[in-house]
ZAMARGU-4260 file (C-alpha; in steps of 0.2 Angstrom, whole numbers, plus 5000, padded with zeros to 4 digits):
<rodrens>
0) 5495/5271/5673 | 5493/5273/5691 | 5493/5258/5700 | 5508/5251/5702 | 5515/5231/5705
5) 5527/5230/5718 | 5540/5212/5716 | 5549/5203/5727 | 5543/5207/5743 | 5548/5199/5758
10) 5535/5188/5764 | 5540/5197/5783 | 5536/5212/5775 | 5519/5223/5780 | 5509/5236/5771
15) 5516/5248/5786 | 5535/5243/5780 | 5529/5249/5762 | 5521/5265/5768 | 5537/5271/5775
20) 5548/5268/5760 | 5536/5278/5749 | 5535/5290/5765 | 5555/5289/5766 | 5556/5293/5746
25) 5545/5306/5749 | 5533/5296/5734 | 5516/5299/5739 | 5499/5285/5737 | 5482/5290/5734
30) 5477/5272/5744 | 5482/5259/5754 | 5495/5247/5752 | 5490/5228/5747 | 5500/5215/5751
35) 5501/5199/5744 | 5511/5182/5747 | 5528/5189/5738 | 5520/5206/5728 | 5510/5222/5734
40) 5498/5234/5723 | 5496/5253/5725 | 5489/5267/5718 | 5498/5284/5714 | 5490/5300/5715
45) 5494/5303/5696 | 5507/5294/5680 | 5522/5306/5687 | 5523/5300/5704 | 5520/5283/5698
50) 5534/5287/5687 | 5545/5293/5700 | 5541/5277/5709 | 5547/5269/5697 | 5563/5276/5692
55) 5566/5281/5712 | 5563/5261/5719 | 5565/5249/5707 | 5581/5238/5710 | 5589/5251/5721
60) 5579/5249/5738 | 5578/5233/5748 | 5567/5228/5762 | 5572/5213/5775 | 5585/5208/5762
65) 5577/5206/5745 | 5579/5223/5733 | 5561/5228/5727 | 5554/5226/5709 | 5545/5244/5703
70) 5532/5245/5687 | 5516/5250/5681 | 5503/5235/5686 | 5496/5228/5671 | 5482/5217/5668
75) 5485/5199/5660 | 5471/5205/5644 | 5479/5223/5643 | 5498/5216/5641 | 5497/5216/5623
80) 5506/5226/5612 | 5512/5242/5623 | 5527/5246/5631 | 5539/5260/5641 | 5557/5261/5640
85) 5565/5272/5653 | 5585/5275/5659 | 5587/5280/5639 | 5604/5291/5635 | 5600/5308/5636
90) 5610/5314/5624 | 5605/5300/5611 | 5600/5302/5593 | 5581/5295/5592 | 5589/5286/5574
95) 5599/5276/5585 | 5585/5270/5596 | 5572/5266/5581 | 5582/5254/5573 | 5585/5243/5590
100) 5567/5244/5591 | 5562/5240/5576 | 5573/5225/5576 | 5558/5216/5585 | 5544/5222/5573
105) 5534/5233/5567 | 5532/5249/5578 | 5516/5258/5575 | 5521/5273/5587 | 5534/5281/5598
110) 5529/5294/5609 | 5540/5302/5621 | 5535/5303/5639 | 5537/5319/5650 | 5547/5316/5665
115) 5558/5324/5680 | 5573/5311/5675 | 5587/5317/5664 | 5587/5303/5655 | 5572/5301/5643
120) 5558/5290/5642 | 5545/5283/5628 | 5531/5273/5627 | 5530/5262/5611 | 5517/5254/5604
125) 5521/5237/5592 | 5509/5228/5578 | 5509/5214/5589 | 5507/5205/5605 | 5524/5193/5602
130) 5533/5206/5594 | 5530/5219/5611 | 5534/5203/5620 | 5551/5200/5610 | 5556/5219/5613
135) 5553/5216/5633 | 5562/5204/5637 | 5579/5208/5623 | 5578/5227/5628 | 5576/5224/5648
140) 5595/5228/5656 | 5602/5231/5637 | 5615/5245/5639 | 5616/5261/5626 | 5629/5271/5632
145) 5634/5263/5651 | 5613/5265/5653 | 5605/5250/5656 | 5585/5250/5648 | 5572/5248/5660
150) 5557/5240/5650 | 5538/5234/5656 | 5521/5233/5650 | 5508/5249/5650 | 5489/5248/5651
155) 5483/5244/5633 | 5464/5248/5631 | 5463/5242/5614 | 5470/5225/5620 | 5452/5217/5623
160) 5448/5221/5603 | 5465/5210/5601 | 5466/5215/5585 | 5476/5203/5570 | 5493/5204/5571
165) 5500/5215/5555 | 5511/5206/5541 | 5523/5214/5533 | 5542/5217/5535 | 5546/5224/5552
170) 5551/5242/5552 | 5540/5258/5557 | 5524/5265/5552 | 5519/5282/5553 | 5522/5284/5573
175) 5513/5297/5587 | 5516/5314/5591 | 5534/5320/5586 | 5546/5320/5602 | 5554/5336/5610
180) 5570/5336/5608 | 5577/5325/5596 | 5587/5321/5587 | 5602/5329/5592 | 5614/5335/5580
185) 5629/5325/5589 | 5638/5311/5581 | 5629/5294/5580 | 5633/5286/5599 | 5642/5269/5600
190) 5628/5255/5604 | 5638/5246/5619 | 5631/5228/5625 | 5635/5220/5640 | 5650/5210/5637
195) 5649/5198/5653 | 5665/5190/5662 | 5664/5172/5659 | 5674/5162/5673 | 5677/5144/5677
200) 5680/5139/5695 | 5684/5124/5703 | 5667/5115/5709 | 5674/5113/5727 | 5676/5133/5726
205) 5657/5137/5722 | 5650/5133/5740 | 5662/5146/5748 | 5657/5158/5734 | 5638/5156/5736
210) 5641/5157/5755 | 5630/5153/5769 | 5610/5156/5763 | 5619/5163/5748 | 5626/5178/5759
215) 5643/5179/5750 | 5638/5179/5733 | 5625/5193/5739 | 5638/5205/5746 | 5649/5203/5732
220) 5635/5208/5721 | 5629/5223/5731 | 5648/5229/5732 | 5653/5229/5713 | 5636/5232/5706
225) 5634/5216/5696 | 5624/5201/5692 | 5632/5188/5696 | 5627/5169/5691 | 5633/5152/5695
230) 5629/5138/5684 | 5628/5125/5697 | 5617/5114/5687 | 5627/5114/5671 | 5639/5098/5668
235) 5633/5087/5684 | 5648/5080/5690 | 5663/5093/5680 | 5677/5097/5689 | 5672/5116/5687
240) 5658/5125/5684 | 5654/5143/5673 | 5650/5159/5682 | 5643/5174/5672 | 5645/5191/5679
245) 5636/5204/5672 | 5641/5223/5676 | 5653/5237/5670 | 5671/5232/5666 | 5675/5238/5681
250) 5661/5230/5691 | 5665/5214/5682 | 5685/5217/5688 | 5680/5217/5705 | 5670/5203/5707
255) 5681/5194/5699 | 5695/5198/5714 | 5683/5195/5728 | 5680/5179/5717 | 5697/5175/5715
260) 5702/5180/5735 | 5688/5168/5741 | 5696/5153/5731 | 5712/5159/5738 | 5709/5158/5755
265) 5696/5143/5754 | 5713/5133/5747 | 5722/5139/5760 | 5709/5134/5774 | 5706/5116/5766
270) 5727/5114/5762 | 5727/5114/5744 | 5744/5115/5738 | 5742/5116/5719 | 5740/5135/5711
275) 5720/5139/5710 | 5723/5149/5692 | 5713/5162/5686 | 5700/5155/5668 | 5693/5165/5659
280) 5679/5159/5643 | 5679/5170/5628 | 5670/5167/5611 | 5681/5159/5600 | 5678/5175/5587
285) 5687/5187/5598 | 5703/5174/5603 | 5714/5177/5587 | 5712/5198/5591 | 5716/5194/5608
290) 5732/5183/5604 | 5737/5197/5590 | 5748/5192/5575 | 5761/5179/5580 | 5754/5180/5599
295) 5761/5199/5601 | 5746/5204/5612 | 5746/5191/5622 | 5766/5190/5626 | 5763/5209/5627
300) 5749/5205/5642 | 5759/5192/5649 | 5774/5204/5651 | 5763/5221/5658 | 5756/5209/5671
305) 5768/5197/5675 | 5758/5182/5670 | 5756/5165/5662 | 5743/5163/5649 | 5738/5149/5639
310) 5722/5146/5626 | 5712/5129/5626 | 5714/5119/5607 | 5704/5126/5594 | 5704/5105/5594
315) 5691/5108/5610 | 5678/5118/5604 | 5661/5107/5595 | 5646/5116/5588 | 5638/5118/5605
320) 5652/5127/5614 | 5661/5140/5603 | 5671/5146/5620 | 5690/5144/5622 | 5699/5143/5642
325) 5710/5154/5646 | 5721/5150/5659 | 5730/5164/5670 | 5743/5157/5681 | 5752/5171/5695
330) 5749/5180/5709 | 5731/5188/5712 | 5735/5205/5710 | 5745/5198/5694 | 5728/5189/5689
335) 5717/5203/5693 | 5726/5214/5680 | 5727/5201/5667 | 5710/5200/5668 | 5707/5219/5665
340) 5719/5216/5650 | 5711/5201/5642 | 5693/5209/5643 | 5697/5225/5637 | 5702/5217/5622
345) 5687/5206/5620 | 5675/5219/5623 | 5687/5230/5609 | 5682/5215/5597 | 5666/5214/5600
350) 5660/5230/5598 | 5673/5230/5581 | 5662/5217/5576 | 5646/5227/5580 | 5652/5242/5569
355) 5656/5231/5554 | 5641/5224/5555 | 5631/5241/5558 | 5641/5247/5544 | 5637/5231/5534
360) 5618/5232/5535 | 5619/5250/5526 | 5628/5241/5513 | 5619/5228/5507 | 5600/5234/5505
365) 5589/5224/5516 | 5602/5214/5528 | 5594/5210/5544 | 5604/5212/5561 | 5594/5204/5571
370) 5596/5188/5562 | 5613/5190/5565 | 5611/5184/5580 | 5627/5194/5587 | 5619/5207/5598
375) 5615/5201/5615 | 5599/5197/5618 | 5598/5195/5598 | 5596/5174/5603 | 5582/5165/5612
380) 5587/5168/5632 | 5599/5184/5629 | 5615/5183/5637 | 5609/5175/5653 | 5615/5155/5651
385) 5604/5151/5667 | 5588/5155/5655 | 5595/5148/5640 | 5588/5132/5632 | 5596/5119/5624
390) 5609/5105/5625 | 5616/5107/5640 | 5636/5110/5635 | 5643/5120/5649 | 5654/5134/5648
395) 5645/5139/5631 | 5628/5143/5634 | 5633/5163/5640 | 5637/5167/5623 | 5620/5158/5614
400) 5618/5178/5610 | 5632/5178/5598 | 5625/5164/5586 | 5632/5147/5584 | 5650/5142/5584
405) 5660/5155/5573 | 5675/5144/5570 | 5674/5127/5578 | 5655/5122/5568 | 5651/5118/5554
410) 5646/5136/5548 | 5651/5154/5556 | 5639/5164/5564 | 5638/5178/5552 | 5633/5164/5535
415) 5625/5152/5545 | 5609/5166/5554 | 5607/5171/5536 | 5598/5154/5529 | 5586/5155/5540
420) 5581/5172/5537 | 5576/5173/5521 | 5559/5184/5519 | 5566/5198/5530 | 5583/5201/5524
425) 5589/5203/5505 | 5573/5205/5498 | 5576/5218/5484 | 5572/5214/5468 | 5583/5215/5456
430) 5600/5213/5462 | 5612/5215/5451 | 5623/5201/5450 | 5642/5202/5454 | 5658/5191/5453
435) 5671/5188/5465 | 5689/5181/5462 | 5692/5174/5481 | 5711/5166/5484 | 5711/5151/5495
440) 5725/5141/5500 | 5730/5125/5485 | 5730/5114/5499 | 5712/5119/5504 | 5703/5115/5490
445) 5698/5097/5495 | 5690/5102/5512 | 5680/5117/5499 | 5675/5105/5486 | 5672/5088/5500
450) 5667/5070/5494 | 5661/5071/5478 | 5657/5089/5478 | 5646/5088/5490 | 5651/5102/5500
455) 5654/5117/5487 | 5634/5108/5480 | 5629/5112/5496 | 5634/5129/5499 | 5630/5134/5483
460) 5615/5132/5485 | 5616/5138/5502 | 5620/5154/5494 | 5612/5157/5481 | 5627/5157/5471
465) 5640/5150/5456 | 5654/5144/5464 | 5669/5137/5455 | 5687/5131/5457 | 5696/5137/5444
470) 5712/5127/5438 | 5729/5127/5443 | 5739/5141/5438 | 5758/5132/5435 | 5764/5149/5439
475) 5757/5149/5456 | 5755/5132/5465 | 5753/5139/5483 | 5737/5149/5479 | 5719/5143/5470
480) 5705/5154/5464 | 5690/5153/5469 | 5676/5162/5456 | 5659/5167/5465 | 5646/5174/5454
485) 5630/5181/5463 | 5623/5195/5470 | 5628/5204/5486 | 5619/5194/5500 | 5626/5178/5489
490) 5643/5185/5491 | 5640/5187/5509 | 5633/5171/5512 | 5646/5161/5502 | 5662/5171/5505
495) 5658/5169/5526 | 5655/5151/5525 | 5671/5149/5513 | 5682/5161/5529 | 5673/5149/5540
500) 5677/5133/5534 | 5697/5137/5531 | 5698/5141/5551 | 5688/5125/5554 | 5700/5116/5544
505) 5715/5123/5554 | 5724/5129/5537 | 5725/5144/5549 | 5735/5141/5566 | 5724/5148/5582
510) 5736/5162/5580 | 5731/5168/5565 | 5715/5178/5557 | 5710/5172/5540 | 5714/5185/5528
515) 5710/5179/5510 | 5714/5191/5496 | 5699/5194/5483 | 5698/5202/5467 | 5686/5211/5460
520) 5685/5218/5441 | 5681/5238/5440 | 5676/5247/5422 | 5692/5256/5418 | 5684/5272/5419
525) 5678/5269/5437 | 5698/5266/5441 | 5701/5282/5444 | 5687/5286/5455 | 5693/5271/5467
530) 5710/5279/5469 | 5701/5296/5470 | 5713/5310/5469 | 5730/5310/5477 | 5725/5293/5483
535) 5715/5301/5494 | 5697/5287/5491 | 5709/5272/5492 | 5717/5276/5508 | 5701/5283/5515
540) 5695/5264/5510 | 5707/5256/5519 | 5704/5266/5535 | 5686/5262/5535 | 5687/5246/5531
545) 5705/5239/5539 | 5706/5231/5525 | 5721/5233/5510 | 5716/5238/5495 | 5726/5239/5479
550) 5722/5245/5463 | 5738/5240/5453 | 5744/5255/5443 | 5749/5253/5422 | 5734/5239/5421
555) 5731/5234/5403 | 5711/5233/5402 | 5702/5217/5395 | 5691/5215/5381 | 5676/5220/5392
560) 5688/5238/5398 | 5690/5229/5417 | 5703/5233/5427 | 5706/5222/5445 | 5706/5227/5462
565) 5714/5219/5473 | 5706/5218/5491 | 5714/5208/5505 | 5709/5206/5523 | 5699/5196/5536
570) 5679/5192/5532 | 5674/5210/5537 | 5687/5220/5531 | 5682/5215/5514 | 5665/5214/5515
575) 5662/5231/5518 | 5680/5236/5506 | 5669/5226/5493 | 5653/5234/5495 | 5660/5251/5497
580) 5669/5249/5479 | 5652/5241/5470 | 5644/5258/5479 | 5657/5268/5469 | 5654/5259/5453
585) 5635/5263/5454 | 5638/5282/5456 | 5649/5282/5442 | 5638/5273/5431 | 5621/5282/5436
590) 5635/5298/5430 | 5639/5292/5415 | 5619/5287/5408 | 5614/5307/5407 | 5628/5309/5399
595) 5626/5295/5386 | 5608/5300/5382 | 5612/5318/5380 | 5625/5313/5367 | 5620/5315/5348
600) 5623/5325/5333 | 5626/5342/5337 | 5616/5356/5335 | 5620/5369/5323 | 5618/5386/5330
605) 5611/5402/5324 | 5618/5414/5314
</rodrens>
């Protein structure tokens, strides 16, 4: 793994300019420089310096205007199933690291690489060519830790046997020789995704954005760090166009003021007199957090920052575009901090989001994150909108990573990925079924059952699960109970599509999450546990979870010695509050069997 590819070269540039960038970097090269139209080959003395290359010139060092592309030079035949991954944490738990990998397929080793860097570096081999392909171009810029991942094929001798591609669920194998160092005894890091600013900008704006030969949008992207894209092409003919910027928060921050300051002064020089505001898209998911319960964080934001904000209709968004405008009106500096505000908060619910549904996939044996489709890059085209394909809508293709509409189609992201991935996820055997007591609004029922009873048919079966309406309690007109029987990734399916359609039925304002209240039925001799002592197993639920959960006190048991708990929060929160209370049932039970075996008559004893 010597010979090294060089990109995007300049077509001024010479083998003689090459020479003295390696010469510059003190990298050295066992043989000349060969340039071609737009790339350039050469050969390092040995894998570390090729290595050093690497790390030393990629994306960081530019030649007559054009930042040069570093990696190992791989032939077509040999670009198979291998792969490096550089830039990793250094202080990373290799745990962590497997299951991102393994999210793509099978992976039949891992094998650290010894390197100068501080941060680590591993060479991974996968079962099979699309699977190597898929981990590429998902893991390429993905950040763990504020590191972005540097990923790109290495030699693979055994390519030309192209051996058949393994079956199987995907997961890891027996891997290669153990890797120093790991894992560390820390705490478990937070995965962190690139969050991208999404903008909308006036189309008369974008020219003087781009800049002459594109010489603007170049300086503002060397000055904050970022990647910056502009959908030109989306919409032909809107009044305004998407931009996607792609860095840290604070990189994102500060290309959105230059952004902001060059529609300002363009305004100015062509005599606009109306307020250019500031827009901001956001994934209709993380709005309600972002507004807070009856718009306190939003007034909150408006006050710290002197502002106006308003939210585009829920009214607006269609299957194809799950984003929602927001619209910032004030002075730049006003705008600017907003901005800071209203992204911090998104990014808060997106990686809340991420946890829960980490958490999540411990719960339920077999659950599959990557059909989740709610981790960039976890979607066809990653975050990127420019490389995303499919009807053309706009604003909305920046987010294609975080599934489909959550809240303004037909299904939210988290019940509808799962239909289509049965065979990989829930695949135990043997699931014990369970039963649900979900409360809906009465006035809701119609848009649950649908014409005829088409719609409860439908996700029923969708499911996998019983699902009733129970009849009207005369005590309690306002509320209807809903009885779902099934086992927990039927629960899952059905209770997400059931949060689902209530939001895209507006029988919760664009203010409000939708919090339903579910009950679940607990042997009365597993009560105690849930309360644990004190309290102390309740309370510690509820602070896991953010969910409220009750277990009413001086319950009279029914004829099958049940008691209800009571479990009350939005779709997460009582997920995971669910599945952490059917986890405590099963210990208690698997308890109690030695128990009940080892009881009989008793055993007289000697004399």
């Amino acid at each position: 793994m010597n010979k090294l590819y060089i990109g995007n070269v300049s077509e001024q540039a010479s083998a003689l300019d090459l020479e003295s960038i390696f010469e510059e970097w003190k990298i050295p090269f066992s043989a000349p420089f060969l340039v071609k139209s737009g790339y350039a080959f050469v050969d390092c003395p040995d894998e570390k310096v090729a290595m050093r290359a690497i790390d030393t010139l990629s994306g960081k060092v530019e030649l007559h205007g054009k930042v040069l592309e570093v990696e190992h030079s791989v032939p077509k035949r040999q670009r198979s199933c291998k792969v490096q991954i550089r830039n990793i944490p250094p202080h990373m738990q290799w745990e962590v690291l497997d299951g991102l990998l393994a999210q793509y397929g099978t992976v039949e080793s891992c094998e650290q690489v010894n390197t100068d860097t501080e941060t680590a570096v591993v060479n991974v081999r996968y079962a099979a060519k699309d699977q190597a392909r898929e981990a590429l171009d998902k893991l390429n810029g993905f950040l763990m830790e504020n590191y972005a991942l540097k990923v790109s094929y290495i030699p693979d001798e055994t390519a030309a046997a192209d051996a058949p591609a393994v079956g199987g669920r995907r997961g890891f194998n027996p891997r290669g020789p153990p890797r120093q160092g790991s894992p560390t005894l820390g705490a478990r890091p937070k995965l962190q995704s690139d969050v991208p600013l999404r903008m909308l900008v006036p189309t008369q704006f974008v020219g003087a954005i781009i800049g002459k030969e594109g010489a603007t949008i170049r300086n503002i992207t060397k000055q904050t760090h970022s990647k910056i894209d502009i959908h030109r092409k989306e919409n032909a003919g809107a009044a305004e166009k998407p931009i996607t910027v792609h860095s840290t928060p604070e990189g994102c921050s500060s290309a959105c003021r230059n952004i902001m300051e060059i529609m300002q002064k363009e305004a100015i020089d062509t005599k606009i007199t109306e307020e250019v505001p500031l827009k901001i898209l956001a994934h209709n998911n993380f709005v309600g957090r972002l507004i807070g319960k009856e718009g306190r964080n939003l007034k909150k934001i408006e006050q710290d920052t002197d502002t106006k904000i308003t939210i585009s209709p829920l009214q607006d968004l269609t299957l194809y575009n799950p984003e929602r405008t927001i619209t910032v009106k004030g002075t730049l500096e006003a705008c600017a901090k907003a901005e800071e505000e209203i992204m911090k908060k998104i990014r808060e619910s997106y990686e809340n989001d991420v946890a829960a549904m980490h958490l999540q996939s411990n719960l339920i044996p077999g659950l599959n994150l990557n059909a989740l489709g709610i981790f960039p890059g976890a979607a066809s085209g990653g975050m990127s909108p420019s490389v995303v394909s499919g009807p053309p809508a706009g604003a909305q293709a920046g987010y294609q990573s975080f599934g489909c509409s959550v809240f303004g189609g037909e299904v939210p992201f988290w019940a509808s990925t799962l239909s289509s991935s049965t065979g990989t996820a829930f695949s135990q055997p043997q699931v014990e079924s369970e039963t649900v007591h979900l409360f809906i609004p009465a006035l809701a029922v119609g848009a649950i059952i649908g014409k005829q009873g088409q719609h409860i048919k439908q996700l029923s079966r969708f499911a996998g699960a019983s699902i009733k309406i129970a009849p009207a309690d005369e005590n309690d007109t306002k509320q209807r109970m809903v009885i779902i029987t099934g086992p927990p990734e039927a629960q899952f399916k059905a209770q997400g599509r059931i949060f689902g359609k209530l939001k895209e039925e507006n029988f919760f304002g664009p203010k409000e999450e939708v919090k339903l209240e579910a009950h679940i039925k607990v042997p009365s001799f597993a009560a105690g546990r849930v309360i644990g002592k004190g309290g102390k197993t309740v309370n510690e639920l509820q602070n896991l979870t953010s969910a409220e959960v009750v277990v009413p006190r001086d319950q009279t048991p029914d004829e099958n010695d049940q008691v209800v708990v009571k479990i009350t929060g939005h779709f997460y929160a009582s997920q995971l509050a669910q599945r952490k209370i059917q986890e405590i049932i099963s210990q208690v039970r698997r308890q109690q069997q030695p128990k009940a075996s080892a009881t009989g008559p008793p055993v007289a004893r000697r004399k």
